[in-house]
C-alpha positions as CSV (number, residue, x, y, z in Angstrom):
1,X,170.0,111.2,76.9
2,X,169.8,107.5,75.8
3,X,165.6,107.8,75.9
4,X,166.5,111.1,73.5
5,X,169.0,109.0,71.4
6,X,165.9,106.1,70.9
7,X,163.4,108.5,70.1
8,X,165.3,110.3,67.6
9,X,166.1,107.0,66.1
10,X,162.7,106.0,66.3
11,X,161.4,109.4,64.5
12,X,164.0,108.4,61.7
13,X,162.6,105.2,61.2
14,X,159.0,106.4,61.0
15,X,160.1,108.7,59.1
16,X,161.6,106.5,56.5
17,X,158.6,104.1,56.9
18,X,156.1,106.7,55.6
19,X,158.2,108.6,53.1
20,X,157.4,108.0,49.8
21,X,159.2,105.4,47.5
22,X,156.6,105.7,44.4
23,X,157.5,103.9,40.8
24,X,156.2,105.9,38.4
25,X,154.3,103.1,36.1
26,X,152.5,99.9,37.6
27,X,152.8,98.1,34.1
28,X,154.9,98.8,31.2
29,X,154.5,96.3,27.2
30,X,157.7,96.7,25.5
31,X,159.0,95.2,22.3
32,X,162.0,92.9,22.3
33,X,165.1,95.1,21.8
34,X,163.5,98.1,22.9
35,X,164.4,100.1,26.0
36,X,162.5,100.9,29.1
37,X,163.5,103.2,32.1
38,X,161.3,102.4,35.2
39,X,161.5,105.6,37.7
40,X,161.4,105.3,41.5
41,X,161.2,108.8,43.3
42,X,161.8,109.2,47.2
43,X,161.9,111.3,50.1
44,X,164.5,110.6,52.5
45,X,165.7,112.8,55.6
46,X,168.3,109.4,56.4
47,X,171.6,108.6,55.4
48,X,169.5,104.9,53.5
49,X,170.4,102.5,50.8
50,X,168.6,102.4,48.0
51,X,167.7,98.9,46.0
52,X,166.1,97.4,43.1
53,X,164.8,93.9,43.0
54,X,163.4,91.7,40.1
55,X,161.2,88.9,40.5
56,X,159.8,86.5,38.1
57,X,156.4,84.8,38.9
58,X,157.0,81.6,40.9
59,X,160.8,82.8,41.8
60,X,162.1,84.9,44.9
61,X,163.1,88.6,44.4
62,X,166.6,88.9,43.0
63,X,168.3,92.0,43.6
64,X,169.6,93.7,40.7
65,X,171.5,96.9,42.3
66,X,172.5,98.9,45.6
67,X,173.8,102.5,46.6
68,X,174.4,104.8,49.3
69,X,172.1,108.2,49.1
70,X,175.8,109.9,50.3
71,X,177.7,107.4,48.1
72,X,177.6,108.0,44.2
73,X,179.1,104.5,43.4
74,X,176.5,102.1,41.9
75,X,176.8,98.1,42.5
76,X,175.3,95.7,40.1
77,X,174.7,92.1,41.2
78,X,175.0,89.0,39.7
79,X,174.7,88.4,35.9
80,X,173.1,91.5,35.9
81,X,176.4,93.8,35.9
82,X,176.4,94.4,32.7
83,X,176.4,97.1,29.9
84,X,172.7,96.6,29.7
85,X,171.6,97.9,33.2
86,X,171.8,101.5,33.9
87,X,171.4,103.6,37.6
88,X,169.8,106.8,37.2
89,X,170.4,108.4,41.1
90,X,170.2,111.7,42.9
91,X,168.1,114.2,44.2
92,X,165.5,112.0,45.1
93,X,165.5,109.4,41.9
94,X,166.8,105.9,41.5
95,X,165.5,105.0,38.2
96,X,166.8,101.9,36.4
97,X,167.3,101.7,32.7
98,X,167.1,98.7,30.7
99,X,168.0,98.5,27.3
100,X,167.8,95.5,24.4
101,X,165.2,94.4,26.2
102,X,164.4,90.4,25.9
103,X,162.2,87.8,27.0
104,X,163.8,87.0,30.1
105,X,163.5,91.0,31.3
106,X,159.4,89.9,32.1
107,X,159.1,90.5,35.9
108,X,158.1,92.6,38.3
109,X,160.5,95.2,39.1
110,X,160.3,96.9,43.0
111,X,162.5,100.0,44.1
112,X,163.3,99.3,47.8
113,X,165.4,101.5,50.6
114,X,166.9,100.5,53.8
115,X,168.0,102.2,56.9
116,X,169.3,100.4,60.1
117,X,167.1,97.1,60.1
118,X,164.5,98.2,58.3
119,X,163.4,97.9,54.5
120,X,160.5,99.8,52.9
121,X,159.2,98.5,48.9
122,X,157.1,100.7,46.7
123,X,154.3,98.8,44.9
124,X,156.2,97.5,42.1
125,X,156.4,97.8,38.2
126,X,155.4,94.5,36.4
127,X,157.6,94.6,32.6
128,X,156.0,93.1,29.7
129,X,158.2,91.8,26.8
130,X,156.2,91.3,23.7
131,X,158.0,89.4,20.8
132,X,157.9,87.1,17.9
133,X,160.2,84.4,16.1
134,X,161.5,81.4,16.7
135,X,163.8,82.0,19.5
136,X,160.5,82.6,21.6
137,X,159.4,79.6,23.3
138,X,156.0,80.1,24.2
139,X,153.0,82.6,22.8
140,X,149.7,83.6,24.9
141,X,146.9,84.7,23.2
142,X,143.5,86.3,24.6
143,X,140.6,87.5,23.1
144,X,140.6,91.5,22.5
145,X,137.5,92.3,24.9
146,X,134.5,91.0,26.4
147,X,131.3,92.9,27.3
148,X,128.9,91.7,30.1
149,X,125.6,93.3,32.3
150,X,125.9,93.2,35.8
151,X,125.1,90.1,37.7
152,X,126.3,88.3,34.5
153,X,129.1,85.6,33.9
154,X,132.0,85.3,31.6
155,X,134.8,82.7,30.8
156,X,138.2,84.3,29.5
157,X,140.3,82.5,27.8
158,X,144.0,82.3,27.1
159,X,145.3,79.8,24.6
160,X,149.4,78.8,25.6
161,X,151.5,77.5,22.9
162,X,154.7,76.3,24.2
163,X,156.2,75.3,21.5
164,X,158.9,72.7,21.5
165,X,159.6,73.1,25.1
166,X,158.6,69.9,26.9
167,X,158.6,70.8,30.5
168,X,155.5,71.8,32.7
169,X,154.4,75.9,32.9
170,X,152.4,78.0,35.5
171,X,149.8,80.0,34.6
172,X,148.7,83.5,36.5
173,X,145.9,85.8,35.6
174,X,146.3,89.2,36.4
175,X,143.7,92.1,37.0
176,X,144.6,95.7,36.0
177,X,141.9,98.6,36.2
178,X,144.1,101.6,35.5
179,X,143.6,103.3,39.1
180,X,146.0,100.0,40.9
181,X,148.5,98.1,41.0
182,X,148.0,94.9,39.0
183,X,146.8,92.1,41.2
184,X,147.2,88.3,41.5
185,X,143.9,86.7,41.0
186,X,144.5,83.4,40.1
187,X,147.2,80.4,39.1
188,X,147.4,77.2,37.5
189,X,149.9,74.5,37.4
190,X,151.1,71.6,36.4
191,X,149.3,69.3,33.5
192,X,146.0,70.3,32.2
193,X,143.3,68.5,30.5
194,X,143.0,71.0,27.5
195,X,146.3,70.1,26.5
196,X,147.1,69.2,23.2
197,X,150.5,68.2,21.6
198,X,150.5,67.8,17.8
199,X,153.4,65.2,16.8
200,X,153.9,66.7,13.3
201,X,155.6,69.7,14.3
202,X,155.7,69.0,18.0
203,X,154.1,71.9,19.5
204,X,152.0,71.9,23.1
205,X,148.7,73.9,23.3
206,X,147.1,74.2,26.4
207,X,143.4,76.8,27.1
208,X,143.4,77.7,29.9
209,X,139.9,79.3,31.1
210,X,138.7,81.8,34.2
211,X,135.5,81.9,35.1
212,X,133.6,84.7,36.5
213,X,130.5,85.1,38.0
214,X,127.9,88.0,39.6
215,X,129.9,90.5,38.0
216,X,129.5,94.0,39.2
217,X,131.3,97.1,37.8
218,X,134.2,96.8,40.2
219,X,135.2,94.0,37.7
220,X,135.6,96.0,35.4
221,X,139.5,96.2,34.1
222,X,142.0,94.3,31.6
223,X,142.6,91.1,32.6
224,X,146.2,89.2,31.6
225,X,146.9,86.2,31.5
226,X,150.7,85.0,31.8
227,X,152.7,81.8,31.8
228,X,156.2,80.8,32.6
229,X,157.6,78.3,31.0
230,X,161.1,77.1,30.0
231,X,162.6,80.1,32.0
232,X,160.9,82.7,30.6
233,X,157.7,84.5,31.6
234,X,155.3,85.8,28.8
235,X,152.2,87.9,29.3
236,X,148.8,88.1,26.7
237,X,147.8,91.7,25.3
238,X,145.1,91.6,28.1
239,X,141.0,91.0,27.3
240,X,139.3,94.5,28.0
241,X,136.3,93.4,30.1
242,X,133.4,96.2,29.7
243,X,130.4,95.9,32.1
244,X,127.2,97.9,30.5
245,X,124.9,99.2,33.3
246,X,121.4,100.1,32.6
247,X,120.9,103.6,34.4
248,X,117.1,103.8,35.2
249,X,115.1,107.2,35.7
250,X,115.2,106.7,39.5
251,X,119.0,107.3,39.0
252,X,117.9,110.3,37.6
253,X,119.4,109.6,34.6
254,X,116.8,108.9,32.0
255,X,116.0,111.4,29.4
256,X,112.4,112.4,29.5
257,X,110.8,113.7,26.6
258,X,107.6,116.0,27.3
259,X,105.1,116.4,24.7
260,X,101.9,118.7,24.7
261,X,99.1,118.0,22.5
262,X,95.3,119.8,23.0
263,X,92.4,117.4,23.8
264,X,89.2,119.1,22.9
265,X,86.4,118.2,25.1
266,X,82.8,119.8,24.2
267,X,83.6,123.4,23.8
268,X,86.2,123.7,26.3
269,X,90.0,122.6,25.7
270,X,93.0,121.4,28.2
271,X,96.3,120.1,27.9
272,X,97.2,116.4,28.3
273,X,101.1,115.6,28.4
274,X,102.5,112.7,27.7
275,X,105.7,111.7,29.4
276,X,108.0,109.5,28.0
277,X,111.2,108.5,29.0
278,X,114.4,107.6,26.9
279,X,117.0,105.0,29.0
280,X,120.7,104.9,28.0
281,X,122.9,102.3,28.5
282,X,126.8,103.5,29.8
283,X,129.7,101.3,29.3
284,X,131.8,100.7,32.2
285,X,135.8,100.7,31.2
C-alpha cells in the first residue's frame, strides 16, 4: 500500500512536471501609462499553487502573487498589493493585469506552480516600458536595422544616455528571432571608455558596441540592447539584423531563361540554345 501511495504521488509529480504552464507572449513594448495583461495557461490534475514572479536584470525574482487552484482568494506581496495589480484565475488561467504601467514595471515576468516540493516555471514574458520626459532617467538608442551576407561581420551599437543620474549601469543585449524566447547574449558593467559626461547640462553618454562575426542565417533576429541604471531598467526599439543569402542554381533556385535562335549552316539549319540563368538574392528576417 505504501509502494502504491509513492507511486501515485510520484505520477502526480510527473504529471505536474510535464503539464503545461505556457505565457502567451515572450516579449511585450508598452507605453508608459498603458496597460498590459500577460496570460499564463495550465493544465493541472493536482490540488497546486499557482505564482507569478518579476525579476529585473541583475536582481533575484520577486514574487508578485500566490493562490490555491481550490482556493479563489488572491495574495499580493510586498509593495506590489496594490490597486494596480490584478489576478485573472480559473479554469486553467492565471493571468496578471498591470495597469498605468511605468518605468519600473521593465522585467521579466514568469508564471510558476507548486505542488508538494516541487516548482515548475514557464519561459517567461520579458515587459518593455517605452517612455519619454524628464522623469525618465536614462534613454537607449539603436540603429533601426542592419543587413549583412553570410560569413560577414557587423558592430551594433547602442548609445546610453543616463542623464543626471551619477551611479554606474549594466548593460545586456538581447537576441529575439520571433520563433524563441528572448535570450541573454551578452553584459557589460561598470565604467566604460566611450563614456562621455558633458558638464553643461550634466548628462552621461556611454556607446556601447557588440561585435559579431561569421554570421550565418541563424543570426538572423532583433537584437536589444538594455541597461539598468538608477533602479530602473530601459530596453532600445531593437536593430532588425537581415542576413541576404545568395541562392545559386545548384540550389535549384536560379531562374533560367531559354532562348532559341536558328543558326544556318550551308543549306541545312539547327537550333542552338542559349541558357542563361537569372540569381536572386532572398532576405533572411
Amino acid at each position: 500500500l505504501q509502494n502504491s501511495k509513492q507511486s501515485k504521488v510520484g505520477a502526480q509529480m510527473t504529471n505536474l512536471q510535464f503539464a503545461s504552464l505556457k505565457q502567451d507572449r515572450m516579449f511585450v513594448s508598452v507605453k508608459t501609462g498603458g496597460n498590459v495583461t500577460l496570460q499564463c495557461f495550465y493544465q493541472s490534475d493536482v490540488a497546486a499553487r499557482f505564482y507569478w514572479y518579476k525579476q529585473t536584470l541583475g536582481q533575484k525574482p520577486r514574487i508578485i502573487s500566490s493562490y490555491y487552484k481550490y482556493d479563489k482568494t488572491v495574495t499580493f506581496h510586498n509593495e506590489l498589493n496594490n490597486p494596480r495589480f490584478m489576478l485573472e484565475t480559473g479554469n486553467g488561467e492565471n493571468h496578471l493585469a498591470i495597469t498605468d504601467l511605468s518605468i519600473s514595471d521593465s522585467g521579466t515576468y514568469y508564471c510558476a506552480s507548486s505542488y508538494l516540493y516541487m516548482f515548475d516555471f514557464a519561459e517567461g514574458t520579458v515587459v518593455s516600458v517605452q517612455g519619454s520626459g524628464l522623469n525618465i532617467p536614462a534613454q537607449v538608442h539603436q540603429s533601426a536595422s542592419e543587413s549583412i551576407q553570410p560569413g560577414g561581420s557587423v558592430t551594433l551599437d547602442c548609445t546610453v544616455h543616463t542623464g543626471t543620474c551619477d551611479g554606474e549601469h549594466r548593460v545586456y543585449w538581447f537576441k529575439y528571432s520571433g520563433q524563441a524566447h528572448p535570450g541573454l547574449i551578452y553584459t557589460h558593467g561598470g565604467s566604460n571608455d566611450q563614456c562621455e559626461r558633458k558638464p553643461e547640462t550634466q548628462t552621461h553618454s556611454c556607446v556601447y558596441n557588440l561585435r559579431m562575426n561569421s554570421l550565418n542565417v541563424s543570426d538572423a533576429g532583433t537584437y536589444y540592447c538594455a541597461v539598468a541604471s538608477c533602479g530602473h531598467m530601459l530596453f532600445g526599439n531593437g536593430t532588425r539584423l537581415d542576413l541576404e543569402v545568395l541562392i545559386n542554381s545548384d540550389a535549384c533556385s536560379c531562374i533560367k531563361q531559354n532562348i532559341s535562335t536558328k543558326v544556318k549552316t550551308g543549306s541545312r539549319s539547327r537550333k542552338q540554345r542559349d541558357a542563361t540563368e537569372e540569381c536572386v538574392y532572398s532576405r533572411v528576417k
